[in-house]
N, C-alpha and C positions, 0 to 999 in steps of 0.2 A: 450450759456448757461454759468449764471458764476456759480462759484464755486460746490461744490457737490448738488446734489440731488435727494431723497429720491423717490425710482420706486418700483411699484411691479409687479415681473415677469407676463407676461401674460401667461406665459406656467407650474408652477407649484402654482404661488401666493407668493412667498419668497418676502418676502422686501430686498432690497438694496440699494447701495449709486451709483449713476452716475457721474463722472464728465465730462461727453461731448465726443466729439468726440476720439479718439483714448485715451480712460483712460485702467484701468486696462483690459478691455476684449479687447485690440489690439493686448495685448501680449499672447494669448491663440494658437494663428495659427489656426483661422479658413478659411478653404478656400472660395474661389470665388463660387463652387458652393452650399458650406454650405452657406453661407451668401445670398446667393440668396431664398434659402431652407425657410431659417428664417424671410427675406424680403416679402415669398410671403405669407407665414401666420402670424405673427407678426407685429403688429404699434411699437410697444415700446421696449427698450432692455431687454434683456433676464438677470437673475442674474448668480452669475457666475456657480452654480452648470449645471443648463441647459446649458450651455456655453461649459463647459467642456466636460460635456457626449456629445454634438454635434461635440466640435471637436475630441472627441474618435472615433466617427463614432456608439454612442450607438442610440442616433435621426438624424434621416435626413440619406442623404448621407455619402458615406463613403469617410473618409479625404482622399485618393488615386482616386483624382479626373481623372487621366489618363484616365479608364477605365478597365486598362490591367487588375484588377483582374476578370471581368466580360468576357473579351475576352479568358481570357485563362480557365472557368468555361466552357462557351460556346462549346468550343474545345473539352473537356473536356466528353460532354452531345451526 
């Protein structure tokens, strides 16, 4: 892809600008299995509000991809 262009989220409908690969939403720290999260329902990129709330852990998976907060709930029950 050259230069920016003009997407609109599939997940709230916001327009925004893409430039390609590893553009502004590289730098967000989404992890491996957010990104998979978003891969398995998404064709297209997300704008950065969705972005963000995903890598908060507000959608999807929560960024503490370890597990350990689920195993120490478990314990826990």
């Amino acid at each position: 892809m050259k230069g920016p262009v003009q997407k609109t989220c599939e997940s709230c409908g916001h327009d925004f600008e893409c430039v390609g690969y590893q553009c502004w939403c590289g730098k967000l720290g989404i992890t491996e299995p957010q990104m998979d999260w978003i891969s398995a329902r998404y064709k297209e990129c997300l704008c950065s509000n969705c972005l963000v709330k995903i890598a908060a852990g507000e959608l999807g998976p929560q960024p503490d991809s370890t597990g350990k907060k689920q195993d120490n709930r478990a314990r826990q029950s």
